[in-house]
Structures are given as C-alpha cells and as structure tokens.
N, C-alpha and C positions, 0 to 999 in steps of 0.2 A: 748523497745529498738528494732530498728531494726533487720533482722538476718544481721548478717556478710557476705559476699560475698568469695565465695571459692576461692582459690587461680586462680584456672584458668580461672575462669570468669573473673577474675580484668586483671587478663596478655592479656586475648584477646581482653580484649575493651581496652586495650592500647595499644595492637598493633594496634590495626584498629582505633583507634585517634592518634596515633603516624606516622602512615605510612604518614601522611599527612604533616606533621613538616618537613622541612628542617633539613638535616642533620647538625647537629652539630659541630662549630670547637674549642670550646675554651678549651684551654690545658692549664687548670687550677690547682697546687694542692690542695688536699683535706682542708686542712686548709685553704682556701683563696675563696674557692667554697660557691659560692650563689644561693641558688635554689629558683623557684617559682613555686606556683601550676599551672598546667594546666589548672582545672576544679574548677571556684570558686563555679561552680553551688552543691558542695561536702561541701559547707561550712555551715554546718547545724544552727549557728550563726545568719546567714540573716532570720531564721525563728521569731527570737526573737530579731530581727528588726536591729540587726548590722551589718555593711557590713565593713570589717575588710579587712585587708593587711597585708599577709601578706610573712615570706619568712623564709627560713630552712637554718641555717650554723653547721658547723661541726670542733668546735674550740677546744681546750685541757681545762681541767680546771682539777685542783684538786679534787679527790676525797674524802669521809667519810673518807674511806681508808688511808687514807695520799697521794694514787701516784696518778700520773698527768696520765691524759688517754683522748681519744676522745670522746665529749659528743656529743649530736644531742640536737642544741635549734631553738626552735619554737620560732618567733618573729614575731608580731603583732604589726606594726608600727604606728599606728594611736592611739592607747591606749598604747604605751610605753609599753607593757606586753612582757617578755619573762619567758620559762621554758625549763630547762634542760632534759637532758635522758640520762642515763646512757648506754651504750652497753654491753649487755652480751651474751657471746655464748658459750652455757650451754658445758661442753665434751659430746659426743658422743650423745649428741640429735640431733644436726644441729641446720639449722638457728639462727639467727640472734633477740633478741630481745630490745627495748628500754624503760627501765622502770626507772620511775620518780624521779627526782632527785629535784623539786620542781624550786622555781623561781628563774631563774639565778645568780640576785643580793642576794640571801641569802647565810651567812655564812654557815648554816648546814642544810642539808636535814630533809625535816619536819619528824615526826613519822610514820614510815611504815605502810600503812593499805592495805586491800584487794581492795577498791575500785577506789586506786589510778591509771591516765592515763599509761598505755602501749600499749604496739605494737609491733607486728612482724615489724621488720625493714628491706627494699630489697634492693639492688641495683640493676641498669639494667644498658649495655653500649647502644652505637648509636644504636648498632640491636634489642636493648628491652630482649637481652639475659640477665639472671643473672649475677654478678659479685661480688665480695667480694673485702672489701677495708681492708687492713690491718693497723692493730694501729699504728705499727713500721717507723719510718720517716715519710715523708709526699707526700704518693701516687698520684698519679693523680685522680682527682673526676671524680667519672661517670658521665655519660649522665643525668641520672635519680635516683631520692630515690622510695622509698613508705613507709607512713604506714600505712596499710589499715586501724587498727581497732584505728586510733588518734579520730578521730570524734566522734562515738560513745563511747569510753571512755572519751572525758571529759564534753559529752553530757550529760551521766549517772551522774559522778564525785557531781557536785555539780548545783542547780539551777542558785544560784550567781554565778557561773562564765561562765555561758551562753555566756558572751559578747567574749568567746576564745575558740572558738571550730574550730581549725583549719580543712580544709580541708583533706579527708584520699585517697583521687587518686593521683596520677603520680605527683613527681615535677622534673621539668628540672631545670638543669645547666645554670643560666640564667646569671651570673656575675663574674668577679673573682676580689676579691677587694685584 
C-alpha cells in the first residue's frame, strides 16, 4: 500500500491546483450538494483497467442506531455502485472521520471489521481554508470535501472490488440538485 500523504502536503497541492479554478458561486445546501473529483488521475481503479465516474453527495439516511443523520456516499455512475459513511467526530480528539456503513441500498450495515473503507473526512471553503459543516438543519455546502485515505482503503479492502476505488483528492461543488 502506498504511504498516505500528510496532511499538509494534500492542502498545498490543492492550493496550488485550486488557485487556478475559478472562483465558485453556487449557494447550494448541503443536502442538495454534488461534488466531483478534480483529479481522476487519483483514481487508482484505471490501474485495473476501469475508468469510473464518479460523484460525492451528502444525503440523511437512517442509522444502525435507529436516528436519521448525514451520511457521505460515493456514487460510481457507470457501474450503478454506491456506498455510505457514516460521520463521526470523536469528543475531544477533533477532526472529522468517515467510516463505512456499506452499500447504500442495504438494509443493515454489514459486520464490522478492521479492514473496512475509512477516511479522515475535510471540508474546505472558496479560499481552500478548513470548514466544518454541522448535522443540524441543512447548512450551506462547501466549496470542497476531501478524503484522503478513500483510495487506498478500498484499494487494500478487497481484490474484487477493484472496479470502485474512488479517487482520495479534492472534490468540488460541482452541482446542486
């Protein structure tokens, strides 16, 4: 497996790919927000010969739990493949993490294991600063997500499922449906 990239290596090659983007205007909320990757050259998948499409939304759906909360699903449109992430932000460790909640069309999250996909989960606004999106109502969505380590986790994950290993750089606010 790859090593991981430190945080601040990932924030400065996205400033310095971002500075080049037109500023952003769509004043979307978060529930309605469609991201797509920047950089498909991130999509480790085209190694093993798929070249995939795909795009990040941020819809509520019911939890194990019984309560309704914001999930992060990865959709991969040309293979009809989506999977959920749950959001968790541990008390007092910080950040933001997104850890698996399996394929969006299932009733119940599969059996918990150590090898399953996660990810530090970021937001960034227009200026590529941090930003935090809160569960409560429905926020306005950032400029940008990230999550760096999506790719090599579902790289690792499983052989067969090669054909979805989303992209882990920068995705913009590309739609608001």
């Amino acid at each position: 497996m790859p090593p991981l990239p430190t945080l601040g290596a990932t924030v400065f090659a996205a400033a310095v790919f971002a500075s080049s983007l037109p500023a952003l205007a769509l004043d979307c909320p978060v529930s309605r927000a469609v991201y797509t990757a920047l950089d498909f050259d991130d999509d480790m998948s085209a190694d093993a010969g798929a070249h995939n499409d795909y795009e990040v939304t941020l819809p509520r759906r019911s939890l194990p739990s019984g309560e309704e909360a914001r999930v992060i699903r990865i959709v991969e449109k040309k293979q009809s493949l989506s999977y959920d992430f749950g959001i968790a932000r541990p008390l007092g460790f910080g950040g933001t993490t997104a850890y698996f909640l399996g394929a969006s069309t299932a009733k119940k999250p599969p059996r918990e294991t150590d090898d399953q996909p996660r990810s530090r989960l970021i937001f960034f606004g227009e200026d590529l600063r941090r930003v935090d999106v809160e569960d409560d109502g429905d926020p306005k969505a950032p400029a940008y997500l990230q999550l760096p380590e999506i790719s090599p986790a579902f790289w690792g994950w499983s052989a067969g499922a090669r054909r979805f290993v989303p992209p882990d750089g920068l995705w913009k606010l590309a739609a608001c449906r």
